[in-house]
TORFI-209060 format. One line per field, with one value per residue (C-alpha): x, y, z. Coordinates in steps of 0.2 Angstrom, whole numbers. Layout:
c1: X, ...
c2: Y, ...
c3: Z, ...
END
This chain:
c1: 31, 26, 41, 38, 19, 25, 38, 27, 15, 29, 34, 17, 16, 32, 26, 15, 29, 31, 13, -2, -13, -26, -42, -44, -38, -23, -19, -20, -7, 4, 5, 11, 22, 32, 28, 35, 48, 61, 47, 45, 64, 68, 56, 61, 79, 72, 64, 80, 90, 77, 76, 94, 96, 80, 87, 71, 70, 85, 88, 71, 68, 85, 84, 64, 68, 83, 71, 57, 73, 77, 60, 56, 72, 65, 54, 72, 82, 75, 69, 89, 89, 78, 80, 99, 97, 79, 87, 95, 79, 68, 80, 78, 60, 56, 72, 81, 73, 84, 80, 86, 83, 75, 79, 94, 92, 75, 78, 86, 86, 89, 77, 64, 67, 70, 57, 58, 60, 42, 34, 14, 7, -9, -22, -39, -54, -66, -83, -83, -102, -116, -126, -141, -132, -116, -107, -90, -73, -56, -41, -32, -11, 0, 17, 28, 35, 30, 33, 18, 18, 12, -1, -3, -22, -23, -38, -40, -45, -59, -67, -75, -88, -75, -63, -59, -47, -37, -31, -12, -10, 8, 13, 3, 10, 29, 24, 19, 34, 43, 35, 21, 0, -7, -27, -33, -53, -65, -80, -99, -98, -106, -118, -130, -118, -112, -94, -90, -97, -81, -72, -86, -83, -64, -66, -77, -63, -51, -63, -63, -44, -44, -54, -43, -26, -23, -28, -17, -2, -6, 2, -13, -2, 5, -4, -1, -13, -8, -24, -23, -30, -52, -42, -31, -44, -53, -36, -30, -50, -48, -32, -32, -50, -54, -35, -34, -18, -16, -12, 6, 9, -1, 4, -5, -5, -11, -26, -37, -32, -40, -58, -64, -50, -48, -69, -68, -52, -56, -54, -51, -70, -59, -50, -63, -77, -73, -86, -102, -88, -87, -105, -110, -98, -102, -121, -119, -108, -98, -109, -124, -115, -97, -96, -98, -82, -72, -75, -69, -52, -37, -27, -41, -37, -22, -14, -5, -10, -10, 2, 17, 13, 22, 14, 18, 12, 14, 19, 9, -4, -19, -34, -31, -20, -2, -6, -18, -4, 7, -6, -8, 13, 13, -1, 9, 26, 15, 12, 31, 23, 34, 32, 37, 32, 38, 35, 39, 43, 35, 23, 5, -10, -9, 9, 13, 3, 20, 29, 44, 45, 50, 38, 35, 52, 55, 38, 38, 57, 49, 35, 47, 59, 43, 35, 51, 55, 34, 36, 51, 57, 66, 58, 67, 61, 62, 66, 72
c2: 88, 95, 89, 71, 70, 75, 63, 50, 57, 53, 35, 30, 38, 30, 13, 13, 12, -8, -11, -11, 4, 3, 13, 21, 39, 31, 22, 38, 44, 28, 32, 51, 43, 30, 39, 56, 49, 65, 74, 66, 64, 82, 84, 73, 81, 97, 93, 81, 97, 105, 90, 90, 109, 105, 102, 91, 73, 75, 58, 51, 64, 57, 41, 43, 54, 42, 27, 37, 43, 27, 19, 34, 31, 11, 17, 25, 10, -6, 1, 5, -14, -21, -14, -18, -33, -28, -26, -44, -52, -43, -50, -67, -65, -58, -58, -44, -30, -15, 0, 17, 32, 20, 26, 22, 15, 9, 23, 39, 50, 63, 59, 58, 77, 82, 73, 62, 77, 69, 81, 81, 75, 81, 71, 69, 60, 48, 40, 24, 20, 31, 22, 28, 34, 41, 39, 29, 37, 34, 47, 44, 51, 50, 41, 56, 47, 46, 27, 14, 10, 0, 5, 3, 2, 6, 5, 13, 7, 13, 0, -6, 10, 25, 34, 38, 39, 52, 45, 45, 52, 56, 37, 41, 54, 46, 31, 41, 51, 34, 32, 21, 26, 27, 23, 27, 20, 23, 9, 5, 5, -7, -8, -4, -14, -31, -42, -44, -27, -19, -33, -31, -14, -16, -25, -12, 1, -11, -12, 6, 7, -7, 3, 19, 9, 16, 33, 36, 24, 11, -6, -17, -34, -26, -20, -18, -20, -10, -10, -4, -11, -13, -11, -23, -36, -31, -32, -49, -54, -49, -56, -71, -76, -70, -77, -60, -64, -46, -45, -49, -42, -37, -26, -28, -15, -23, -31, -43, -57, -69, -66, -81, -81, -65, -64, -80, -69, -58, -39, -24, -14, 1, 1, -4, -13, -27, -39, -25, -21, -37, -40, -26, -29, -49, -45, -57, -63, -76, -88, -84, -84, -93, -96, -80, -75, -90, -82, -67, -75, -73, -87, -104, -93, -97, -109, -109, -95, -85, -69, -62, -52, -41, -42, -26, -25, -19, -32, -20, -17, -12, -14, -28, -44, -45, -65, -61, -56, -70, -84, -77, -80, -97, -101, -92, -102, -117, -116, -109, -93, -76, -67, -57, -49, -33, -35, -19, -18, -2, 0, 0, 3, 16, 17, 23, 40, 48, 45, 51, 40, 25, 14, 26, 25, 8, 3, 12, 7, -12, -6, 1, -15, -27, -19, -19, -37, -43, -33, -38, -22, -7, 11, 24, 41, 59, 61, 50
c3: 186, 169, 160, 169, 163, 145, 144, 151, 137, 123, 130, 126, 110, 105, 108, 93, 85, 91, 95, 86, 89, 100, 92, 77, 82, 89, 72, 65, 76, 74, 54, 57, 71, 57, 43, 49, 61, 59, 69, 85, 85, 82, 97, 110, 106, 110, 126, 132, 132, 137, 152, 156, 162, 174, 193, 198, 189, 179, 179, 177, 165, 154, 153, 147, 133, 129, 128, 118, 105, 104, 100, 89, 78, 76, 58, 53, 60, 55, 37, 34, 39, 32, 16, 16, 3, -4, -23, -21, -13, -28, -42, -35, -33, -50, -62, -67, -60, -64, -79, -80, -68, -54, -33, -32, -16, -4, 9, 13, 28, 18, 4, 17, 21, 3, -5, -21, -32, -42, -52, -54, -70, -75, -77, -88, -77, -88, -84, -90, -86, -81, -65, -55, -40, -48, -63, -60, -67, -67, -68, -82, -83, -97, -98, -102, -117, -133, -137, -133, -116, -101, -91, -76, -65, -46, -36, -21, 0, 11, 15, 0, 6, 2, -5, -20, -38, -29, -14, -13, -29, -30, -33, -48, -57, -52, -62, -78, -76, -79, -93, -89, -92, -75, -74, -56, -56, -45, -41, -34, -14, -1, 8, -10, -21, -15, -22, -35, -42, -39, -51, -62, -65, -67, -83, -88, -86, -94, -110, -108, -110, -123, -134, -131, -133, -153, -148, -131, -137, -121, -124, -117, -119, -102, -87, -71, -56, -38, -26, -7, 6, 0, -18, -14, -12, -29, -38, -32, -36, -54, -56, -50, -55, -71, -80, -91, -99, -102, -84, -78, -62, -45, -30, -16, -1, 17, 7, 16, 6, 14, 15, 23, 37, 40, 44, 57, 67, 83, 78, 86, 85, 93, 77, 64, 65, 53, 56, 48, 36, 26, 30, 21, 8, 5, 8, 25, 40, 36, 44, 32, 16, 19, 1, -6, 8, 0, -19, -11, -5, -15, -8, -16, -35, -34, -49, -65, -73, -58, -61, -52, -36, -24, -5, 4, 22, 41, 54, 68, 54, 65, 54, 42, 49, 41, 41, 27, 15, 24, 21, 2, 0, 8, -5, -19, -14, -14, -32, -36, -41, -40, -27, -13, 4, 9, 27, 34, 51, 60, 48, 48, 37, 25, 28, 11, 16, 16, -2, 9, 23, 27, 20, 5, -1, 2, -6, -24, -22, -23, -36, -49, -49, -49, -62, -72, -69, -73, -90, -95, -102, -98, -98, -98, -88, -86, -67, -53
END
């Protein structure tokens, strides 16, 4: 009766890996679940063998385990593919897209037990302006190079209320070990500080690094903005608004593109609470200030001058809709303006936790390729 309640235990378990998750703690576990596949693989194994020398409920027990294997094995599955014309896709998307030392392909099994064999950069932190309540920094990295190089800027998630320059930090230091300057800020949170403070204080950091260009050799003709999820937002915000022509390209993790849509949707208050969320980021529900939700929209910037941007989201994404980056792309097609939406299958927010997994690989996999094809250069690197 054990092994049955267990395997019922895992069936459930496994659905997350099709479903969205139903509260907070379970989108937690649905991100271990995709992100770190090989474990509950390697465990339902275990206990199928474990099942099939058992007398009692043999059967039921078997064809449970063979079902939870199988829905366990999806992350690995459908990223293999998905991924199987991604280089093609990228090219037509974005132009040549290839340069020295890149993943030579979007995902391996094996990689995602080895690792990407990156290497940690160290890093220098910097406050760009003092405030009352804190002082704002950003992490500065180093391209391991010594020509003038790119950099590129990445703001992190948490709700526009948390969070910090050192979340996922190993993309970070990957991306300097390919020769690029990494600049990871840090900005003014809601519920004191209300949008657009957090674009605000990107152009403060990106005066800061214009000023610093001669002395640490950073080409500021290019740059590169990457945002997840909160971050997202503001980077799509500064890009597309603000016309920097210094900007060429935008990644977007599972951001809430689109502001105004995305606040008139049901959520899931189990999950997050959405709706106190943006009010306490816009300084009102939508309803109270629905203009201030369509400045904080990507998809009404769009135009011309807006730059090339690579969408990269979960289709069972829990907390922010997947339609968000959808709607953006359909805007962005609209205008004939390169992009592309990595739509990953069994993904969901923050899937990028692991720079293993699935959705790890296959993103920077993406990243390195856009970023090539925006800059229109080739840079060599130290590592792959």
């Amino acid at each position: 009766m054990i092994r049955l309640a267990i395997a019922g235990i895992l069936l459930l378990l496994s659905l997350l890996t099709v479903f969205r998750a139903p509260t907070n703690f379970f989108w937690k576990v649905a991100v271990a679940i995709t992100e770190f596949p090989y474990i509950p693989i390697a465990v339902t194994l275990i206990l199928g063998i474990w099942g099939y020398w058992t007398t009692q409920y043999k059967w039921p027990l078997l064809i449970t385990h063979g079902i939870v294997l199988i829905l366990f094995s999806l992350p690995v599955i459908l990223t293999y593919s998905k991924t199987a014309n991604l280089e093609k896709e990228l090219q037509q998307a974005f132009g040549n897209t290839t340069a020295p030392n890149q993943l030579k392909s979007p995902f391996s099994f094996w990689r995602m037990l080895s690792g990407i064999d990156e290497e940690e950069v160290a890093y220098q932190t910097y406050t760009y302006q003092e405030m009352p309540d804190r002082d704002l920094t950003f992490d500065y990295y180093p391209a391991q190079s010594h020509k003038k190089a790119p950099c590129i800027i990445v703001i992190h998630g948490g709700s526009w209320q948390q969070g910090d320059s050192q979340q996922l930090p190993t993309l970070n230091s990957y991306l300097a070990q390919k020769g690029f300057h990494v600049v990871s800020m840090n900005y003014r949170f809601a519920p004191t500080h209300h949008y657009p403070a957090p674009v605000e204080d990107f152009n403060e950091v990106l005066a800061y690094i214009n000023r610093k260009a001669a002395d640490w050799n950073i080409d500021t003709a290019n740059i590169v903005l990457i945002g997840r999820s909160a971050g997202g937002q503001i980077a799509l915000q500064a890009a597309y608004t603000q016309n920097i022509p210094q900007i060429k390209g935008v990644v977007s993790f599972y951001a809430p593109a689109d502001m105004a849509w995305g606040a008139r949707i049901v959520t899931n208050k189990l999950v997050l609470d959405a709706d106190k969320m943006l009010s306490d980021y816009i300084g009102g529900s939508v309803h109270e200030v629905p203009e201030k939700y369509d400045a904080s929209s990507a998809p009404p910037f769009v135009g011309k001058s807006t730059p090339p941007t690579l969408l990269i989201h979960g289709q069972i994404d829990a907390m922010v809709a997947y339609n968000h980056s959808l709607r953006l792309k359909c805007k962005l097609d609209e205008h004939h303006i390169p992009n592309y939406l990595l739509d990953l299958p069994t993904a969901t927010h923050g899937c990028d936790y692991n720079f293993s997994g699935p959705s790890g690989q296959t993103s920077t996999f993406a990243i390195e390729r856009f970023i090539h094809a925006v800059l229109g250069k080739q840079k060599s690197s130290t590592n792959e």
